[in-house]
Structures are given as structure tokens and as C-alpha cells.
C-alpha positions as CSV (number, residue, x, y, z in Angstrom):
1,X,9.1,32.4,28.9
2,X,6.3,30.2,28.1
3,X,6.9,30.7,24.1
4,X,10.0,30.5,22.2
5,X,10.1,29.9,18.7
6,X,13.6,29.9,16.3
7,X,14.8,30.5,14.3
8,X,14.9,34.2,13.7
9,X,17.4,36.8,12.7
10,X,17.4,38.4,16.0
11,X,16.1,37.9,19.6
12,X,12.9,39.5,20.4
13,X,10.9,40.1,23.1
14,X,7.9,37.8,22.1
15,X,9.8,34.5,22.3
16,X,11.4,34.9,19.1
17,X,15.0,33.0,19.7
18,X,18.3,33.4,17.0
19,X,20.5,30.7,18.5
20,X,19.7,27.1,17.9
21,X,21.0,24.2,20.5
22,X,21.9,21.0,19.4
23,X,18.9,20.3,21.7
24,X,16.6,22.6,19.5
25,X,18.1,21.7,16.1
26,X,16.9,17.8,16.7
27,X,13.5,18.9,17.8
28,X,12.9,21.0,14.6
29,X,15.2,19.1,12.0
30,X,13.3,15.2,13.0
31,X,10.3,16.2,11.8
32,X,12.3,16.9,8.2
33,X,11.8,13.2,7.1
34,X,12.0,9.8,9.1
35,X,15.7,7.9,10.0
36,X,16.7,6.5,6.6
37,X,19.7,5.5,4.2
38,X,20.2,8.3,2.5
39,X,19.2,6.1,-1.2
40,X,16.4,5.8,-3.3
41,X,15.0,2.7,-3.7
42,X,13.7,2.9,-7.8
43,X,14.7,-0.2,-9.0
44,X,12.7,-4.0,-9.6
45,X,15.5,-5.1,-7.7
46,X,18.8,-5.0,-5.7
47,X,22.3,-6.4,-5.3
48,X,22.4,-6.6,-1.5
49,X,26.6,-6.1,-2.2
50,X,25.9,-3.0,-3.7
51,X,24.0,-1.2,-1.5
52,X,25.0,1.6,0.9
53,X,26.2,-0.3,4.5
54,X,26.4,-3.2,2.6
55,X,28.1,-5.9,5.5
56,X,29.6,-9.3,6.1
57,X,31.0,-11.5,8.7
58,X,35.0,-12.0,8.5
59,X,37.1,-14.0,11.4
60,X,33.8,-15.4,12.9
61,X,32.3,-12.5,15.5
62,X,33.6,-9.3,13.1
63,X,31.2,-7.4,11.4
64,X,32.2,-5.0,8.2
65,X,30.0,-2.2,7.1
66,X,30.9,-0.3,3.6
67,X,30.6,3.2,3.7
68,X,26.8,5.1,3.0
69,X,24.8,8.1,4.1
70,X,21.7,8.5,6.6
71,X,19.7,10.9,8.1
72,X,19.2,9.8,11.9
73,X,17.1,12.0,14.4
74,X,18.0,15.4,12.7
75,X,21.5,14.6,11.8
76,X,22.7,14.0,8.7
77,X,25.5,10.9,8.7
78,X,28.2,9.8,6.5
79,X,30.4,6.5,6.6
80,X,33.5,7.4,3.8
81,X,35.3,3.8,4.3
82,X,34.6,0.2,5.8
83,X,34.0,0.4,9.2
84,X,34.7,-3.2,11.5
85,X,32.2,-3.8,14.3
86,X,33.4,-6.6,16.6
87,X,30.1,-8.6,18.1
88,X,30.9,-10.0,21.8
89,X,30.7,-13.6,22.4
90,X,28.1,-16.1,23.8
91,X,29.5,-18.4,25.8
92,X,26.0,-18.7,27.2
93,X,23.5,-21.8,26.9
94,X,20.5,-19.5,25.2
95,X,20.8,-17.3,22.0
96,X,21.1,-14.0,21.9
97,X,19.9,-11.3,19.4
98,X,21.8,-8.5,18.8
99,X,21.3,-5.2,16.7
100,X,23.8,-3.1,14.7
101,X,22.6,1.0,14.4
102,X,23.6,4.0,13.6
103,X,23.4,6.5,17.1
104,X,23.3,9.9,16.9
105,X,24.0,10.8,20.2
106,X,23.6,14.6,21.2
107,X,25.3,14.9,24.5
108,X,28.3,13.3,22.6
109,X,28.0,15.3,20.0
110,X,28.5,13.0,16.9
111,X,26.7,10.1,15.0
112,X,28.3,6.9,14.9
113,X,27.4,3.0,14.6
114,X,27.9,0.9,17.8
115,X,26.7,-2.6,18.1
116,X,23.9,-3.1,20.7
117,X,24.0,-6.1,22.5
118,X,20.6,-8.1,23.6
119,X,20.2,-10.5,26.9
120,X,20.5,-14.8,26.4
121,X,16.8,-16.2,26.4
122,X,15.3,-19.4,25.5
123,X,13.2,-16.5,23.0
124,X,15.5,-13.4,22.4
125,X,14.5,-10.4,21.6
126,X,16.4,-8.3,19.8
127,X,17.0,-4.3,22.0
128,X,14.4,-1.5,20.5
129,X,16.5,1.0,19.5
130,X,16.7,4.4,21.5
131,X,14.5,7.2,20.3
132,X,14.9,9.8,23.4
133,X,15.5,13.7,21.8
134,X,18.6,15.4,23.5
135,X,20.4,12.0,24.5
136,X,20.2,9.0,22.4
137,X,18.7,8.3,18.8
138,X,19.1,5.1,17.1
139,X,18.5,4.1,13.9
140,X,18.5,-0.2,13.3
141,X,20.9,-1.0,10.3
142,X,21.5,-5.1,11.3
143,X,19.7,-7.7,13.4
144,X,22.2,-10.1,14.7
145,X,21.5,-13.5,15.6
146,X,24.0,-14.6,18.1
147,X,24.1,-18.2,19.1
148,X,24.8,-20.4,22.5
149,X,27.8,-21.9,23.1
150,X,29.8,-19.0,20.6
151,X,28.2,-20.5,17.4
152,X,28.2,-18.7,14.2
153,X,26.6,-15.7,13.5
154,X,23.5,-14.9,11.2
155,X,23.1,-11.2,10.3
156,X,20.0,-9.7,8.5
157,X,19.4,-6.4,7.1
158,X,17.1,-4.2,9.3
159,X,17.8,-0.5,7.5
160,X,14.9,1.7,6.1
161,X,15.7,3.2,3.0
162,X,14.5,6.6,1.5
163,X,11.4,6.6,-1.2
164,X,11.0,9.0,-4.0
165,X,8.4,11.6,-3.3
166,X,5.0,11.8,-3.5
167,X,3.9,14.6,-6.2
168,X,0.7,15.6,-7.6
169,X,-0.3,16.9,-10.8
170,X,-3.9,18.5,-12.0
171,X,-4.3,16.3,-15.0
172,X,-2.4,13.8,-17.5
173,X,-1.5,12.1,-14.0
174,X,-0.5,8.9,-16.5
175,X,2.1,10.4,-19.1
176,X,3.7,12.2,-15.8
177,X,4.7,9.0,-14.5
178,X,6.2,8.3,-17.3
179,X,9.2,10.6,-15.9
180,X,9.2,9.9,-12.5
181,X,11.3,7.1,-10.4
182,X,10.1,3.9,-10.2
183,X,8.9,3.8,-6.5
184,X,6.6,7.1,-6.9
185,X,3.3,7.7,-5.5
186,X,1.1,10.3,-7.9
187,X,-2.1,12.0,-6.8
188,X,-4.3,13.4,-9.6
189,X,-6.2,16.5,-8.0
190,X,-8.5,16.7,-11.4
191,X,-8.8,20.6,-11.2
192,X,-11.1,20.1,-14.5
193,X,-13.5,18.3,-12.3
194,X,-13.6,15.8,-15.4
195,X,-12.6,12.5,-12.4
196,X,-12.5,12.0,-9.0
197,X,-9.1,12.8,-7.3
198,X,-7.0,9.4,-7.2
199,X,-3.9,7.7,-5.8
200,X,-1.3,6.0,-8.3
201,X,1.9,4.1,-7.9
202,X,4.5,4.1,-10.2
203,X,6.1,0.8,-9.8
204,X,7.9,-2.1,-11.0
205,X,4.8,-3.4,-12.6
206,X,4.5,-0.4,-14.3
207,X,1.3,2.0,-13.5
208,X,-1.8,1.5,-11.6
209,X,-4.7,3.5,-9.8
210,X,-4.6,2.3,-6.1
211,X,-7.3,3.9,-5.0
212,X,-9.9,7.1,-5.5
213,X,-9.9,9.9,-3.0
214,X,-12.8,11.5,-3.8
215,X,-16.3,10.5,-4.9
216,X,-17.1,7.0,-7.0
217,X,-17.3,7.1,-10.5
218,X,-20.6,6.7,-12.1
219,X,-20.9,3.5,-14.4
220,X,-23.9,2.9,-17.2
221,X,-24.0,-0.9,-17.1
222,X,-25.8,-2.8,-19.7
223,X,-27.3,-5.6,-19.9
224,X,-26.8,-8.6,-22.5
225,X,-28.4,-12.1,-23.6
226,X,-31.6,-10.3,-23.0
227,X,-34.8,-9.6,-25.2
228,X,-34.8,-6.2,-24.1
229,X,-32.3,-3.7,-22.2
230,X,-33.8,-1.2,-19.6
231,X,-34.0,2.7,-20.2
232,X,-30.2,4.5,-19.4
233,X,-31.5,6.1,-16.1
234,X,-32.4,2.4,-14.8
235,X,-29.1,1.1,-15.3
236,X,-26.7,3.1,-12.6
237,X,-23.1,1.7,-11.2
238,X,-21.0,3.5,-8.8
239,X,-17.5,2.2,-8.7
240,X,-14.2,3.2,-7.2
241,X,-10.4,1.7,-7.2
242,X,-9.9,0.5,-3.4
243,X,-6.7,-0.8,-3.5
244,X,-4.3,-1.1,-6.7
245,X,-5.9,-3.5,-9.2
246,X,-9.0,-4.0,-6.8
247,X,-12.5,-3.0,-7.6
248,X,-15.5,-2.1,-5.5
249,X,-19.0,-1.3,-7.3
250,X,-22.5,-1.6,-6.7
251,X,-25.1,-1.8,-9.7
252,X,-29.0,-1.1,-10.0
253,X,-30.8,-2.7,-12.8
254,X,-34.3,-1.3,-13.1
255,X,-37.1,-2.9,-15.3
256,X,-39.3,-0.1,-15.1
257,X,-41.2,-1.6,-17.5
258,X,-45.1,-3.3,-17.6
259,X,-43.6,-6.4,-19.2
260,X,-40.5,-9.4,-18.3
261,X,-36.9,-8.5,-19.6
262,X,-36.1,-12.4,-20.4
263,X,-32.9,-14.2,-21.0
264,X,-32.7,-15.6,-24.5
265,X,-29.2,-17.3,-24.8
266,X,-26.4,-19.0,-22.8
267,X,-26.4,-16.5,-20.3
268,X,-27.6,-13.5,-18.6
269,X,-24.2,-11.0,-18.5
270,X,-24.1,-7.2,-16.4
271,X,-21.3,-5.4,-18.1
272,X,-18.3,-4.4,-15.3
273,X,-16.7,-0.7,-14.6
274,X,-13.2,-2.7,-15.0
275,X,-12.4,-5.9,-16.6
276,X,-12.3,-8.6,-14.0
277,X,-8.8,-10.9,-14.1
278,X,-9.2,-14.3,-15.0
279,X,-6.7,-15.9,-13.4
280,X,-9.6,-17.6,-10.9
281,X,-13.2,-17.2,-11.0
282,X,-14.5,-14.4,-8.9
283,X,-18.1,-14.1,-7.1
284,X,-21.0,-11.7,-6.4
285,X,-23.9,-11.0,-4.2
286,X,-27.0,-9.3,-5.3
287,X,-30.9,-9.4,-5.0
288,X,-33.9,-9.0,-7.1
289,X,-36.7,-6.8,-5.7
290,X,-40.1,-7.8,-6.8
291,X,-42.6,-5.9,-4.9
292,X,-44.9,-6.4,-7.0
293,X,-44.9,-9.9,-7.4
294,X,-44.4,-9.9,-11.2
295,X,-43.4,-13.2,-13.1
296,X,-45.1,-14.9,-10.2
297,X,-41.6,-14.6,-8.9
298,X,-41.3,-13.6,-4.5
299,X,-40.6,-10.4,-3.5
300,X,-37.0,-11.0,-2.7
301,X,-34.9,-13.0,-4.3
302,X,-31.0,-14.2,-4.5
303,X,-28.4,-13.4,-7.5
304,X,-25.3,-14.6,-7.6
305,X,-22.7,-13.2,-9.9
306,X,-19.5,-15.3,-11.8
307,X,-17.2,-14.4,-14.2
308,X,-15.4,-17.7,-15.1
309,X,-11.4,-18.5,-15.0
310,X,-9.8,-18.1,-18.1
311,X,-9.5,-14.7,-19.9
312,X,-9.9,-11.3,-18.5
313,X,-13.6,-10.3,-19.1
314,X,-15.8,-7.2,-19.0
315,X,-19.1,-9.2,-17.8
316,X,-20.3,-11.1,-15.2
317,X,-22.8,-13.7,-15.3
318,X,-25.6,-14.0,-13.5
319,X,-27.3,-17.0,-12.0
320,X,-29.8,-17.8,-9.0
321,X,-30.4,-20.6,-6.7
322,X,-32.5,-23.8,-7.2
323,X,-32.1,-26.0,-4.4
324,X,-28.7,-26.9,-4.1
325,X,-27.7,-25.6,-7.5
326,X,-27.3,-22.3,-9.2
327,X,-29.4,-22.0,-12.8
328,X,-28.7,-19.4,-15.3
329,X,-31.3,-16.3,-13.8
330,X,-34.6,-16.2,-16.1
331,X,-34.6,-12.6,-16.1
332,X,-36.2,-9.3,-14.4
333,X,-39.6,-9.7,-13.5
334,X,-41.8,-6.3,-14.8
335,X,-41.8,-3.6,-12.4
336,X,-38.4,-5.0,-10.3
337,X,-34.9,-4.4,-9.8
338,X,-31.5,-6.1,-9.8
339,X,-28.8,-5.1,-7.2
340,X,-25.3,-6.5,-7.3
341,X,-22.3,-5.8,-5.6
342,X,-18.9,-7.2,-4.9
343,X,-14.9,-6.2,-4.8
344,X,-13.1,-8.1,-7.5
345,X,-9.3,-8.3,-8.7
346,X,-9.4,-6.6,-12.1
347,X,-6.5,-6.9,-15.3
348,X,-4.5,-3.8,-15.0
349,X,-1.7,-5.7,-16.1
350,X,-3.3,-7.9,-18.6
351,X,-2.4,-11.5,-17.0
């Protein structure tokens, strides 16, 4: 029949199937969840010793793995006491790299961990484990390197662990990962409409944003060190998070205005959507657009944008060229507009 499905209480004429094959049971139970170690990774850090299939060498080419639980292919496997793997000599003139995994092998019927060994080369390569449904699954717990000449093994840690699962929430995405594990991914899905829908990570920095899902987030920017501050709907920022602690926004300044805004201190400042780290200085790209040719100034020209190293800061300042330099930027002719735009590494974590 060209469709079977299963399972089902009964058989059926329609493709409908009750019994499940080992065959059949791999293709539906894999796509459960990846080959992991069946452990949670929700801590800062670890104690290699004292996690499942912990290993080490004894008597030169023996391998001992502790006991643990995984999940390879479809099948669920469990190790309940130290397990030796022996790992055959190089007599050889070239290295060899060999792998450790755990193989859930279907014709065989069980899941077990077998050593797998590589071929001497001036540049081994260590084998790519077997992924072929209905024979042989593998799953890499060690890399092995295997010297020439029998010399003494170096064995790394090559096992992917599980992660807590992703949840989502339709508001107060913030005080819920306050009671999640350390390792979490949130998504806010904002059925008040009051944000855009985001990504966060619960982590062992603590909590951050790492990116927005839906629309950018609108921004009223002001200006400051200025004799006078266009009207709200000339001052418009769209922002979003694109990666945790990273920034992306672009900004309109509008002098609608018959007369010059003018800069009358240190510095002309923009306000930001985030405050900027100041752990370097960070840059920006914009343009004013004088088509009017107010202030005597050219139609287009160059801004550059710097908020200085030192403390974490809320404004960037703006300058403009002059030859080879950068001078603090006059102003905003009458009847122009400032754009400026830039990604920048913001103070989440107060640094």
C-alpha cells in the first residue's frame, strides 16, 4: 500500500497500521529530540568528573566510562556501572584519531558503546559516526587521539548534552525566568500587543533580550547641547535587539523649522534606545540632508557618531569632518534632517 501510518488501535483498510517494527519505532521516535546525554546542562559551570560518561585512561590504551543515560536514534540508553573500552594500538609511523560512541544498532537489537577506530595519516581524521535508520546509529561520546609508534593517548570529550526547553509566556516574560533553569530560552508572544514578540536567554549572566521577532520598537530621541529641540513627530528611532546585548537602530532628526538648531556647549548628543557599553568607544554613520542649502551648508553632508570609553552612556555625540579631522557638528541647518544609524554593544549587564 502506498500509505501506512501507525500507530493505531487496530489495522484498517486505509493504511492505518497497529504493530510498530523496530524499523518503524526509529523512524517515528528520532524525530522526538536529537542524540544527547540524557542531563541538563543549567549550571555556570562543570566538574568534568562528575558528569554522566565521565572517562579516563588506566594501563595506557584502556578507556573507563562511568555510568549515564542517552537518547540515541530513537532508543533510550542506560550505562548502570563503569564500562572498560580497550583502544587498539599504533605501531604505525602516522597518528591516528579514534572515536568512542554510543551505537544503537537495530539489526542487533540493543544500544551499546564500541570504540571506532580511524586510518594512520600524516592528518587524521577522526570516523563520522554512522547515522543510517534500520542498521547503525551512532552517537560520538570521545575523540581519541592515538599516536605513532604506540604513544600515549589524548582523549577529549565529544558528547552533546540535553538543554532545558524553550517556553513561551504572553507577558511578564522577565519574572518567569526567574523560575526557569539556567540554560532556558523564553519567547514573549506579547498578546497585549503592548511590545514586539522577543527572544530571551536565561543564562549564567543572568537575563537578556537576544533578539526581537517581530516589528522594531519605536524610539523618541532627543536632542541635547542645542538652542532648540525639534517638534516630537521630527524626532523618530526604530530600534530592535539583534543579538543578546547588541543594538540596531536608525534615527531621523527633522528641523522642520525656518531657522538653525545650533550647538551651544561641549557637544552635540542624540539620546540612544539602549545605553551603549563603555568598555571601548563605539562609532556611527549618518548624513545631514540639506536640500535646501540652509546655513550655507551642501546638500549632503557626513556625521559621525561617538560615544567615548569609559562609563556606560545613553548619548552619542555627534561630530563631522574637516579635512582630516572630525569637529564637534555646528548643528541642523533650517529646513534639513539628520540620519544616523549603527549596531552597538549595549550594558545589559552593567560593565
Amino acid at each position: 500500500m502506498a500509505e501506512v501510518s501507525y500507530p493505531f488501535s487496530q489495522a484498517n483498510a486505509s493504511g492505518g497500521t497497529e504493530m510498530v517494527s523496530q524499523i518503524q519505532w526509529q523512524q517515528m521516535a528520532h524525530l522526538w529530540g536529537g542524540d544527547r546525554v540524557d542531563f541538563q546542562l543549567t549550571s555556570g559551570s562543570y566538574d568534568a568528573a562528575a558528569l554522566p560518561f565521565a572517562w579516563k585512561v588506566i594501563n595506557g590504551r584502556t578507556i573507563t566510562i562511568d555510568p549515564g543515560n542517552a537518547w540515541v536514534g530513537g532508543f533510550y540508553y542506560q550505562l548502570t556501572a563503569t564500562l572498560s573500552v580497550d583502544i587498539d594500538p599504533n605501531p604505525t609511523d602516522k597518528a591516528r584519531k579514534d572515536t568512542v560512541v554510543i551505537r544503537a544498532d537495530v539489526v542487533k537489537g540493543s544500544v551499546n558503546i564500541v570504540a571506532v577506530k580511524g586510518q594512520p595519516s600524516i592528518s587524521p581524521i577522526a570516523p563520522q559516526p554512522q547515522r543510517a535508520p534500520g542498521q547503525k546509529w551512532e552517537m560520538v561520546l570521545l575523540e581519541v587521539d592515538v599516536p605513532a609508534a604506540n604513544g600515549a593517548l589524548s582523549v577529549y570529550s565529544r558528547a552533546s548534552f540535553d538543554l532545558p526547553r524553550a517556553v513561551t509566556t504572553p507577558w511578564n516574560t522577565r519574572s518567569t525566568a526567574d523560575f526557569v533553569p539556567r540554560g532556558s530560552f523564553l519567547y514573549d508572544l506579547d498578546v497585549d500587543g503592548g511590545d514586539s514578540q522577543y527572544e530571551a536567554f536565561n543564562g549564567r549572566d543572568g537575563y537578556m533580550v537576544t533578539r526581537h521577532l517581530g516589528k522594531a520598537r519605536p524610539f523618541t530621541p532627543s536632542l541635547w547641547g542645542v538652542n532648540n529641540q525639534p517638534a516630537d513627530i521630527d524626532r523618530v528611532c526604530r530600534w530592535r535587539w539583534i543579538a543578546p546585548n547588541t543594538v540596531h537602530f536608525n534615527m531621523k532628526l527633522k528641523n522642520s523649522s525656518p531657522a538653525d538648531i545650533v550647538t551651544n556647549a561641549w557637544y552635540m548628543q542624540a539620546s540612544l534606545p539602549q545605553p551603549a557599553n563603555g568598555k571601548t568607544a563605539q562609532i556611527f554613520d549618518g548624513y545631514i540632508d540639506n536640500p535646501q542649502g540652509g546655513g550655507g551648508k551642501p546638500w549632503l553632508s557626513q556625521v559621525k557618531g561617538i560615544t567615548w570609553e569609559g562609563n556606560a552612556t545613553t548619548t552619542v555625540n555627534l561630530f563631522t569632518p574637516a579635512g582630516d579631522s572630525l569637529v564637534v557638528l555646528q548643528g541642523i541647518p533650517a529646513h534639513s534632517t539628520l540620519h544616523l544609524s549603527g549596531t552597538y554593544e549595549s550594558d545589559v549587564f552593567s560593565e
